[in-house]
N, C-alpha and C positions, 0 to 999 in steps of 0.2 A: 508533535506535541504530546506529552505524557498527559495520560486522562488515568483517573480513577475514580471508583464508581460503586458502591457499596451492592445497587441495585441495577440489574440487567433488564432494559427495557424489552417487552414482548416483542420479536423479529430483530433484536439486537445479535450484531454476529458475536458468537461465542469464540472462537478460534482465527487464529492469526490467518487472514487473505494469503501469505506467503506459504509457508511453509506446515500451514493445518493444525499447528500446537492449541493446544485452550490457554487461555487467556489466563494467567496464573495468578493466586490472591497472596494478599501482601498487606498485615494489620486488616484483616477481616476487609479490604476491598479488592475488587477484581481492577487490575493494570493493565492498562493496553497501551499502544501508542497511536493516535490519531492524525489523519494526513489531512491536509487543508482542501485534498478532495473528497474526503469521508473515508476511505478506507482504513481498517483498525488491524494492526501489528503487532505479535508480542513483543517483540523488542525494538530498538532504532537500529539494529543491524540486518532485521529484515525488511524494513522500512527500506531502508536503504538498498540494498537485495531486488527487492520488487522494480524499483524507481531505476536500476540498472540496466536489468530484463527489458523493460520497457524501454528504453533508452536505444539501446543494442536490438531490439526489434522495429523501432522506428525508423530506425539508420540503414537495416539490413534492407527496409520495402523501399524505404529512399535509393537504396544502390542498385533493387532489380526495379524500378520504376523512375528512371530519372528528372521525367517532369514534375516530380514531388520531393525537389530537392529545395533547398534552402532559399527564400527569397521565390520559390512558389507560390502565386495568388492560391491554388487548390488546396494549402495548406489553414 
């Protein structure tokens, strides 16, 4: 989700979770992209990026830990 924001809340993260860029302004507000788990993106191509990573690291302990495969109660 595209958030814009004129005002950066105190402990508000300033730079993209992914790839560490700051958060770039655009008509005097700062733009970020917001994931429905809180973490804040500069763009949806790192959104997307991150959500990958994680994706391909969950799969990777799924293949060296088999009981934590698909249709696992430990999941």
């Amino acid at each position: 989700m595209l958030m814009s924001s004129r005002y950066l809340v105190n402990g508000s993260p300033r730079c993209c979770m992914f790839c560490g860029e700051p958060f770039r302004p655009r008509d005097g507000d700062i733009e970020f992209w917001r994931t429905s788990a809180g973490q804040h993106f500069c763009s949806e191509f790192c959104a997307d990026d991150a959500e990958e990573a994680q994706f391909r690291k969950r799969r990777a302990a799924a293949a060296t830990h088999p009981g934590l495969g698909a249709g696992s109660p430990h999941l």
